[in-house]
N, C-alpha and C positions, 0 to 999 in steps of 0.2 A: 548616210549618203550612198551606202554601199548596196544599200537594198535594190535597188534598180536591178539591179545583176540577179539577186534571190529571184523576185517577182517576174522575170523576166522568164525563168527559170521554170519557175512552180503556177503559180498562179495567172500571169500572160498569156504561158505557154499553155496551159491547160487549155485557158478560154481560145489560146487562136487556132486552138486546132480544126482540122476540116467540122464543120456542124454537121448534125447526121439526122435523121429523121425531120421536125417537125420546127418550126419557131413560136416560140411565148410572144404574146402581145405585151405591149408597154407596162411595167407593175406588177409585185407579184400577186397585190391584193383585189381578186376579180370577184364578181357575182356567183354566188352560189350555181353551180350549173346541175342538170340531172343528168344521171348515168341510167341508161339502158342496158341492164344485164352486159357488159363488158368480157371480153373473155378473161376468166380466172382459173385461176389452180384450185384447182379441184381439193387441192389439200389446205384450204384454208377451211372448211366445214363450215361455212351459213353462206345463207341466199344475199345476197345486196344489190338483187333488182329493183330497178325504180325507186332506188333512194338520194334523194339530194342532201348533199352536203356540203361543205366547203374545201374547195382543191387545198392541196396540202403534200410535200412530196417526203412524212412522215408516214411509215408503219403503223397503223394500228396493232401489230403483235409485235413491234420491235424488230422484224426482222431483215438481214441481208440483202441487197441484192447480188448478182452472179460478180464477182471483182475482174476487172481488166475488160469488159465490156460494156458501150451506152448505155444508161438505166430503160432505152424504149429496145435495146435491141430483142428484149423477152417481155412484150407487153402483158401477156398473159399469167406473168407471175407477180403482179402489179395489182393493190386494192383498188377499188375505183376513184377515191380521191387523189390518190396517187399517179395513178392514171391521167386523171384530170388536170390535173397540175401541171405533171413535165411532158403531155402535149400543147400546152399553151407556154411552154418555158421559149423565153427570148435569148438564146447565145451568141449573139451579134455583137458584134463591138468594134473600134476603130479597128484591130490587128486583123481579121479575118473578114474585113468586109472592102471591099473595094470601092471606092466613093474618090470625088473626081479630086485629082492631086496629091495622090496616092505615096508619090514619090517624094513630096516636098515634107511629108509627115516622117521618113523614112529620114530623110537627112536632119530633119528636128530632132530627132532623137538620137542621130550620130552624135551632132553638133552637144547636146544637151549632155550626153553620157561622155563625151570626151571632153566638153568645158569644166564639168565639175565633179566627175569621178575620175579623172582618169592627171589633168593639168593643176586646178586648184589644190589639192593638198599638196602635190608636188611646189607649188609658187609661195603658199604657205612655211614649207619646212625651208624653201631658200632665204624665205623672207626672215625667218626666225635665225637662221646663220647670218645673215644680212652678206648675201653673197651679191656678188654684180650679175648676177642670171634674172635674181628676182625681176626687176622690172621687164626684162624681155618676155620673159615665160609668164609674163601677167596678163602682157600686153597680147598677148596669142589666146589667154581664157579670156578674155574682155572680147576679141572679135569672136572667137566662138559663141560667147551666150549674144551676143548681137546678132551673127547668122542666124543662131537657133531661133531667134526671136524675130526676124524677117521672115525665115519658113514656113514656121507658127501662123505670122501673119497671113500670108499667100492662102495656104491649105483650109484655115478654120473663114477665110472671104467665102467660102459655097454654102449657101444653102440648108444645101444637104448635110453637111458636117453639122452645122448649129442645130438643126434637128434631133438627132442621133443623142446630143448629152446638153439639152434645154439647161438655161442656166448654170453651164457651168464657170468654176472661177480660175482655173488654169489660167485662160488667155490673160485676165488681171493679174496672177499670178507671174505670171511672163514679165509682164513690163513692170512690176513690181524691183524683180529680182534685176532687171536689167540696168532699173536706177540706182540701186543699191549698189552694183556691181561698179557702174560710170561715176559715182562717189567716191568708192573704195579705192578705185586708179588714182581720181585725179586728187584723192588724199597721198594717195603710194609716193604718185610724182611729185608732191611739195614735198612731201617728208625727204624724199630721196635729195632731192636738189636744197632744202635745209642742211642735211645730216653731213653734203658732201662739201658745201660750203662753209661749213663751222668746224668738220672733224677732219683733221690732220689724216694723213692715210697709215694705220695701221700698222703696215708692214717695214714703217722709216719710222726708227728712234730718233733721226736727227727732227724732221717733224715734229714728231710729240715734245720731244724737250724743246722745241721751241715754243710751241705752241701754250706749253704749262708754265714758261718761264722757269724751270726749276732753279731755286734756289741754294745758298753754300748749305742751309741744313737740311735742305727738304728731306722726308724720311717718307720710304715707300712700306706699307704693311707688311707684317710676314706673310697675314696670308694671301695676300695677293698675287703673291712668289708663289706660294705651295697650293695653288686651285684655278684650277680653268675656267673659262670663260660661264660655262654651265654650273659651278659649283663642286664642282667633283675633285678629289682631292692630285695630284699631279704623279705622272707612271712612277715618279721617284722621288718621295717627298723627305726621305733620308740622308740626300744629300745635298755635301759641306754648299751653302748658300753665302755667297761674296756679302759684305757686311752692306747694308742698307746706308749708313751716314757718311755723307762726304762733304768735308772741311774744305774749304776753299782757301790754297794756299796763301793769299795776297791777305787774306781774312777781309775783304770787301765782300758789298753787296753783287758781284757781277755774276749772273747766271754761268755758272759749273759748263762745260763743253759735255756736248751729248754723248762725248766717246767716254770720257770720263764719266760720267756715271752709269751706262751701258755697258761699258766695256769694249775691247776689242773685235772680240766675235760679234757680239750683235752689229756694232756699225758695219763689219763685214759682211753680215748676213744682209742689212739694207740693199747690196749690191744683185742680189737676185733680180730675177724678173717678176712682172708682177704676172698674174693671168691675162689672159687676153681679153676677156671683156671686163676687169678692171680697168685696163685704159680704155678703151671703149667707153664705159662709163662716165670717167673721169675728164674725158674730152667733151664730151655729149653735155658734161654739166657745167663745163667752163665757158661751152658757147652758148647757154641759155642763159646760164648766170650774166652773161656779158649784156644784156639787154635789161635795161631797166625798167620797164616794164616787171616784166619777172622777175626781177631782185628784190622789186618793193612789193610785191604779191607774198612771195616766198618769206619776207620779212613781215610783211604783217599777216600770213594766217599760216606759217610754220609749226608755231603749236599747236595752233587746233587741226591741222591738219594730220600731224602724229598723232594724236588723241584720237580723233576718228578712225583710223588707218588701224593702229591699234589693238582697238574693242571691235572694231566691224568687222576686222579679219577674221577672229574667231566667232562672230555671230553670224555670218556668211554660211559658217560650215554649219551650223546647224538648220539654219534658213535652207542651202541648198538640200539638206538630207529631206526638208517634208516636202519641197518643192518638188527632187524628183518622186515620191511618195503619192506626192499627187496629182503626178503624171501619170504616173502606173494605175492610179486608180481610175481618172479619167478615159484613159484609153482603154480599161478593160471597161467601160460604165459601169461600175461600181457607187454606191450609196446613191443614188438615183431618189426624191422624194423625201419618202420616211425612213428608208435603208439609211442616211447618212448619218446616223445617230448608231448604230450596229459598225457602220467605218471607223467612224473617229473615235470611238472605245478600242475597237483594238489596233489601228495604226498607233494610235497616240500612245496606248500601253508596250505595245511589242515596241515599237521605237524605241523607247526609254530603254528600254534591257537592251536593246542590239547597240545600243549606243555607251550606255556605260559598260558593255564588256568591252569594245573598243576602245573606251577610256582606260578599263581595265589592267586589257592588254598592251597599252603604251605604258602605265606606270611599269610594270612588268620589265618591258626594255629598257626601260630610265628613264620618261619624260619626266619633268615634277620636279628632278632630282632638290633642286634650290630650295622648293618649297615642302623637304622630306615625304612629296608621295611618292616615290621610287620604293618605297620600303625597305628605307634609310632614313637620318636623323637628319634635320637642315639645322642651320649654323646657331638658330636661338636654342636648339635644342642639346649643341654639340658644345655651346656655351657653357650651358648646368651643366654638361655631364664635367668638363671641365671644371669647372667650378667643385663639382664634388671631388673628382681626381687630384686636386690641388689642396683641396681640404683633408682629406683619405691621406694625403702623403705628410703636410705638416704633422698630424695626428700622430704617424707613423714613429715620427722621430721626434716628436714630446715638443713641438713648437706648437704655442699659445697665439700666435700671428696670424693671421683669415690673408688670403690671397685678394690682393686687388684688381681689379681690372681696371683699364684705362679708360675714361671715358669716350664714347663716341661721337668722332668725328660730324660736325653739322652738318645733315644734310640739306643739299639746295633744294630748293622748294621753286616746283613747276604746277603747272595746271592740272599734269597726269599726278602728281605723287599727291599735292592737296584734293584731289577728289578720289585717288584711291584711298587716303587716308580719311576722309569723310565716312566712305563707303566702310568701311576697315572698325571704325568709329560708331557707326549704328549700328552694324551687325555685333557688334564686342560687347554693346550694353546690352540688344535683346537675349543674347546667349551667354553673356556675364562672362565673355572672355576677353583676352589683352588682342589689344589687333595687331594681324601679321603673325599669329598661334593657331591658324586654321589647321587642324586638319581635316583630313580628305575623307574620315570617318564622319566629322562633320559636317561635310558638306552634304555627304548620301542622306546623311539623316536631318536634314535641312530640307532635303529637297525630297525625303519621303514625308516629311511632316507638309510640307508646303501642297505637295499633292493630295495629301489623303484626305485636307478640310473640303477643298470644292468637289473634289470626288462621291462624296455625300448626296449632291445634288443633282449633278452630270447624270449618276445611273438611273434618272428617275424623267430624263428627257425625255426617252425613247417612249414613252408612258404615253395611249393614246386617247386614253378617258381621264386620266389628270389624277386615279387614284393610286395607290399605295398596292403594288404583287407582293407575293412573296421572294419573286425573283428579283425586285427592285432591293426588299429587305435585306436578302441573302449579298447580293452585290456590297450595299451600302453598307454593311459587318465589315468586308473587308477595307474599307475606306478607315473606318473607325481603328481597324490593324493598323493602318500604314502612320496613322491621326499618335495612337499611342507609341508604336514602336519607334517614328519619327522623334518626337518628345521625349523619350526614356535616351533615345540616344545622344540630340542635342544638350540633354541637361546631364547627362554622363561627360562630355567632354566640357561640359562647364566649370572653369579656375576655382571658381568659387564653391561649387561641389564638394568639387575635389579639396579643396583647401578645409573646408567644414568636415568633410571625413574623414582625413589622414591628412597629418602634416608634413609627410613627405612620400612623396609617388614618383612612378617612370617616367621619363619624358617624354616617352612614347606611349600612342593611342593603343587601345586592346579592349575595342568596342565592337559586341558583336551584335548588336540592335538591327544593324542595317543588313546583314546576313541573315537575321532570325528573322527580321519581316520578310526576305523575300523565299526564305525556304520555307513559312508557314504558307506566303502567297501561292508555290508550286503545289504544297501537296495538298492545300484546298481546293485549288484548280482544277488537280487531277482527279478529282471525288467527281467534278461538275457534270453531271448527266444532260445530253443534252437530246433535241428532238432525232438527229440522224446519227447514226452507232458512226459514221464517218468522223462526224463533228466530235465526237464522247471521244473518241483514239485520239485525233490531234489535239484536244485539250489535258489530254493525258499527257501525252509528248511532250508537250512544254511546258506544261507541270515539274514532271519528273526533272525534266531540264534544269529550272529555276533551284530546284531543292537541291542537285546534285553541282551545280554551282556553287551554291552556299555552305555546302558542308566542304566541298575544297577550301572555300574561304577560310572556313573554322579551322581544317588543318595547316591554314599559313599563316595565322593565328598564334598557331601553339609551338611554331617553327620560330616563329618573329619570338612569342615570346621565353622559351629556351635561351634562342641564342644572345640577345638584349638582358636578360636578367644575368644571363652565366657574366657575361662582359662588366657589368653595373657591380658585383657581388666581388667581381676581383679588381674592380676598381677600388671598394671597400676595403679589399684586407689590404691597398698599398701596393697592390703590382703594378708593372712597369704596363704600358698598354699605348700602341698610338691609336687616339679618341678620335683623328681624323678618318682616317677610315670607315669608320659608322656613317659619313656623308657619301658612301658610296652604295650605288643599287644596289641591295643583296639578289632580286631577282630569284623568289621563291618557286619553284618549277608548279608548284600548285594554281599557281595565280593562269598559269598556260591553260589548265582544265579548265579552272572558274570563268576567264573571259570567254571560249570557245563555247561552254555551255549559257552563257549570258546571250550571247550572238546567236548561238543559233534556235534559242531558247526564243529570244523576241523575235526573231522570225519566224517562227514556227508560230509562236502568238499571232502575229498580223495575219497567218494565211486561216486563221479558224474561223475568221468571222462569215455569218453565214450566208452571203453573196460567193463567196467565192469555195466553200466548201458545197454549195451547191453542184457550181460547173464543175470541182470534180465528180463528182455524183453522175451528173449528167454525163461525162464523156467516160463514167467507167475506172476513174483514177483510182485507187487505196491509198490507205494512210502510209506504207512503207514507200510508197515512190514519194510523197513528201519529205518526211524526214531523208532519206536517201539524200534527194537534191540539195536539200536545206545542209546538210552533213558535207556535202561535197564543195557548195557552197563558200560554207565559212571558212573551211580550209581556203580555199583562196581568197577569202576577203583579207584575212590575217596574213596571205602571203606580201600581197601588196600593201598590206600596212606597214609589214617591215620593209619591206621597198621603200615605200614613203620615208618613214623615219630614216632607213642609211642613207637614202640621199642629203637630208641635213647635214649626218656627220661628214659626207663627200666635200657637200661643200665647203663647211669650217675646216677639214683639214686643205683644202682647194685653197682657201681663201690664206 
C-alpha cells in the first residue's frame, strides 16, 4: 500500500518531468522505417546508410549512453535504430500533461493517498485494540475513498482523459473498492452496536461480574491472570497472585459480590473516568439500540456482520496496496496493449517481496505474538515445552508419575470459530498438520508453492506467436524453483514428517526452504542480461537485494536456533527456568535488515519492468538515483509502520 510514495518517487517522477525534444506516437511496436545516413559517431566504424530496420532503443555494441542527460540530448552518438525509436518515444501521461480538470485529478489522489495510506492502517490498528476512535476514524476513510471517487468521477467525464489510457480499469476499479469499503463500514457499525450491546464495558468489574453471573466456585485460569490481552506474558508474572477460589460464606447458590472476588482496588479502580469517546460511543449506541428497527437488524445479522468486518479488514489492505498500484500505473500509462503482460509480472512479483518484508517487519515488532510469529513460542507450543519441563523435573527426582494436564475448557461455537475451523481442517489434511500449528514458515512456503504452479504458464502470455523462447524457458525454471522449494518446505513443517523422522523435535520451526528460494531467486536475477545496460543494473539491485535479505534470515535462524535449543537442553537436565517467557517477541535485530531488503528489494523489482526503465533512459535517469530514492524510501515507509503499530499499543493502553 506504501508503494504510492516509491512510485511517486522513482518512477512518476521520472515520467512527469518536463518532456524534452520530440513525442512517440501511440505503441512502441511501429513499421519498420528507413534511415537516411543519420548523423553518427564517427567511432562506431561502418556505414548504415540507407538501411531499414526496426526501431529499437537497444545498442547494437551494448553501449552507454552520456548518464544524467536525455538520450536525444546527443543524437549523434545514437545508431539509427535507436535513433528511430526514441524520436517517436511518447512520454505523456496524465502527471505532465494538462488535459481539462486537471485539479479534480490532483485531489483524487490526495483523497486516495490519505484514505488508504495515510488513515486505514491507522483505523485498522484501532480496530484491532477495539478502541472507541475506531468507528470515527473509519468513518473519515469511508468519506475520503467516496470523495476520491466523485473526483475520479468528474476528471475521467472528458473526452480527452478516456483517450489518453483506451480501456482502462482503474475507474472500475474505483467503484469496486468503494463498495467494498460501504460493506466494511456498515459491517463495522452492526458489529460495533452488537459487541456494545452484549459486552459489559471492560473497565467495571462490577459489570463483568454481573454479566457472567459468577458463581461461589467459579475459578478464573492462572493464565489469564499472568498474559495480556495479546498473549504476552504480564510486566510481572512473579508475583504472589490472590488465590482464584472463593467459597461462598452462606455456602448457597447466590452469585459472590464483585468486590469480593476482584478485590478492593479493582472495584476502586471502576471509579476512574472512562475516555471521552468511550462515552461518546456508548451513548451513541444506547440511542440507536433504543429503536427497534436497529435492535432487530443488529440481532439478526450481528454475526455475519463481524464475520465480514473481520476477514474484509484485512483483505481491504491488500485490495488497497494493488489498487493504489494501479493507480500509479494508470497515470503514468503504463502496460498500454501488449506492454500489460511485462506490468503485471513485475508489479505482482515486486509487490509480493515489498509486502512480506512489511509483514516481516511487523513480526519483528510483535505482531503474531498469539500465533508465535513474533519469533517466540504460542501457548500450544509453550504447552510441550511445559510438558517436557514437568517430565525433565519428575525424572529429576526419581518420580515414575507423567504430569497431567487439565482438560480444556468447551469452547463456544460461533459461525467465525466453525468456519475458521473448517478452513484450519482442510488445510491440516493437505499439509498433514493438526489445525491451529501453522507456522508462518508455512505459510511462506504455502504461498511460494501456490505461486510457483500457475507461474509456469503466466511467463508464457507475453508470447506473441504462441511458441515456446528461451526466455519463456529460462522464466519458467524459476517457477519450477519456487513449485520445488515451496513443497520441500510445506512438507518439512509437516507432523507427520516430522513424526516419521525423529520421535522427538523442537517445537519450533527452523525451515529454511522459504529463504533458499528467494535468495537463489536474487542471485539468478542478478545474472539476467537484459536489452538496456540500465535495465541489466536494476535487475542486479534487487537481486542482490533478495539474496542479502535471505542470508539475514539464515542468520536469525541460527540465533532463534542457539537460544531455543540452549533453553530446551536445560530444561532437560531439571533446571529451574520460567517457560512463559518464550511467548515473548525475542525481536532478532537481523529480521530489521531482512525486512528493509525485502521492501526495497520489491520495489526496486516493480520499477525494472521495461515501460518504465525506458523513461528513465529517455530523461537521462541512472541506476544510482533509483536505488538512492528506493533506499530513502523504505526508510520511511518502515517509519510509519512503526507509527502505525504504536498507535494500537496507544490505544490499548488508552482504553
Amino acid at each position: 500500500m506504501k508503494l504510492s510514495v516509491l512510485v511517486a518517487a522513482t518512477a512518476a517522477l521520472a515520467i512527469a518531468l518536463p518532456e524534452t525534444h520530440h513525442r512517440r506516437h501511440e505503441g512502441h511496436d511501429t513499421e519498420p522505417v528507413t534511415v537516411d545516413n543519420p548523423p553518427h559517431d564517427a567511432g562506431h566504424g561502418h556505414d548504415m546508410g540507407n538501411v531499414t530496420m526496426e526501431p529499437s532503443p537497444a545498442s547494437m555494441n551494448g553501449g552507454h549512453h552520456s548518464h544524467g542527460q536525455p538520450i536525444l540530448a546527443h543524437p549523434e552518438k545514437l545508431e539509427p535504430q535507436q535513433l528511430a525509436y526514441w524520436t517517436s518515444y511518447d512520454p505523456t501521461n496524465f502527471f505532465n500533461t494538462e488535459t481539462p480538470g486537471q485539479s479534480l485529478l490532483t485531489w483524487h489522489i490526495v483523497m486516495v493517498a490519505t484514505a488508504w495510506i495515510g488513515v486505514y492502517p491507522i483505523a485498522v490498528m484501532l480496530s484491532s485494540a477495539k478502541s472507541g476512535l475506531y468507528l470515527p476514524v473509519q468513518t473519515v476513510q469511508v468519506a475520503l475513498v467516496a470523495l476520491g471517487a466523485v473526483f475520479l468521477g468528474l476528471y475521467g467525464s472528458s473526452p480527452e482523459v478516456e483517450k489518453m489510457y483506451p480501456g482502462a480499469i482503474y475507474g472500475k476499479f474505483t467503484v469496486l473498492l468503494l463498495i467494498l469499503s460501504m460493506v466494511h463500514y456498515l459491517a463495522a457499525v452492526l458489529t460495533s452496536l452488537a459487541y456494545r450491546d452484549t459486552t459489559p464495558s471492560e473497565s467495571d468489574p462490577r459489570q463483568l461480574a454481573e454479566a457472567f453471573q459468577l458463581q461461589p466456585y467459579h475459578r478464573v485460569s492462572d493464565s489469564d491472570s499472568d498474559h495480556t490481552l495479546n498473549g504476552t506474558p504480564s510486566a510481572t508474572p512473579s508475583a504472589p497472585q490472590p488465590s482464584k477460589f472463593r467459597i461462598s460464606e452462606d455456602g448457597d447458590d447466590a452469585p459472590m459480590s464483585p468486590c469480593q472476588y476482584y478485590g478492593d482496588d479493582e472495584c476502586a479502580s471502576s471509579s476512574r473516568p472512562q475516555p471521552f469517546e468511550q462515552k461518546m460511543e456508548d451513548k451513541w449506541v444506547s440511542r440507536l439500540m433504543a429503536n427497534s428497527h436497529v435492535s432487530s437488524t443488529v440481532d439478526r445479522f450481528g454475526a455475519a456482520a463481524h464475520f465480514v468486518h473481520t476477514y474484509l479488514q484485512g483483505v481491504l489492505l491488500l485490495v488497497a496496496f494493488a489498487y493504489v498500484v494501479c493507480g500509479v500505473v494508470t497515470g503514468s500509462r503504463l502496460g498500454m496493449g501488449h506492454n500489460v503482460f511485462n506490468i503485471l509480472a513485475h508489479f505482482i512479483k515486486g509487490g509480493v517481496f515489498t509486502v512480506l518484508g512489511l509483514f516481516t517487519f511487523a513480526r519483528y515488532v510483535g505482531v503474531f505474538t498469539d500465533k508465535g510469529w513474533a519469533w517466540n513460542l504460542n501457548q500450544e507450543q509453550v504447552n510441550s515445552v511445559k510438558m517436557l519441563y514437568s517430565r525433565s523435573r519428575a525424572n529429576s527426582r526419581g518420580s515414575r508419575r507423567r504430569a497431567r494436564s487439565s482438560p480444556p475448557a468447551p469452547a463456544k461455537l460461533t459461525v467465525l470459530s466453525v468456519a475458521r475451523a473448517a478452513v484450519c481442517k482442510v488445510f491440516g489434511v493437505l499439509a498433514f498438520l493438526k489445525p491451529q500449528s501453522f507456522t508462518f514458515e508455512f505459510v511462506e512456503s504455502a504461498l511460494i508453492l501456490i505461486y510457483g504452479v500457475p507461474n509456469i504458464f503466466m511467463e508464457h502470455l507475453a508470447s506473441k506467436d504462441g511458441h515456446w523462447t528461451p526466455a519463456d524457458l529460462q522464466h519458467a525454471s524459476i517457477a519450477f524453483m519456487f513449485i520445488g522449494g515451496g513443497l520441500s518446505g510445506v512438507l518439512l513443517e509437516s507432523a507427520l514428517v516430522r513424526k516419521l523422522l525423529s520421535s522427538k523435535t523442537y517445537p519450533m520451526s527452523f525451515n529454511p526452504f522459504p529463504a533458499l528460494t528467494i535468495f537463489w531467486t536474487g542471485i539468478l536475477m542478478s545474472q539476467h542480461a537484459q536489452a538496456l545496460p540500465l535495465s541489466t543494473a536494476i535487475h542486479t539491485q534487487w537481486g542482490y537485494l533478495l539474496a542479502i535479505g535471505a542470508v539475514f534470515r539464515g542468520l536469525t535462524y541460527m540465533q532463534y536456533f542457539v537460544v531455543y535449543s540452549q533453553a530446551l537442553a536445560r530444561l532437560d537436565g531439571g533446571a529451574e527456568m520460567n517457560v512463559e517467557q518464550l511467548t515473548l517477541p525475542s525481536r532478532p535485530f537481523t529480521e530489521i535488515v531482512a525486512s528493509f531488503c525485502l521492501i526495497s528489494g520489491g520495489l526496486v523489482f516493480m520499477q525494472s519492468n521495461r515501460e518504465t526503465v525506458e523513461a528513465f533512459v529517455y530523461r537521462g535517469i541512472d541506476s544510482m538515483f533509483t536505488l538512492n530514492v528506493t533506499v530513502g524510501v523504505t526508510s520511511f515507509i518502515m517509519a510509519w509502520e512503526l507509527v502505525v503499530l504504536a498507535v494500537k499499543g496507544w490505544a490499548a493502553r488508552r482504553k
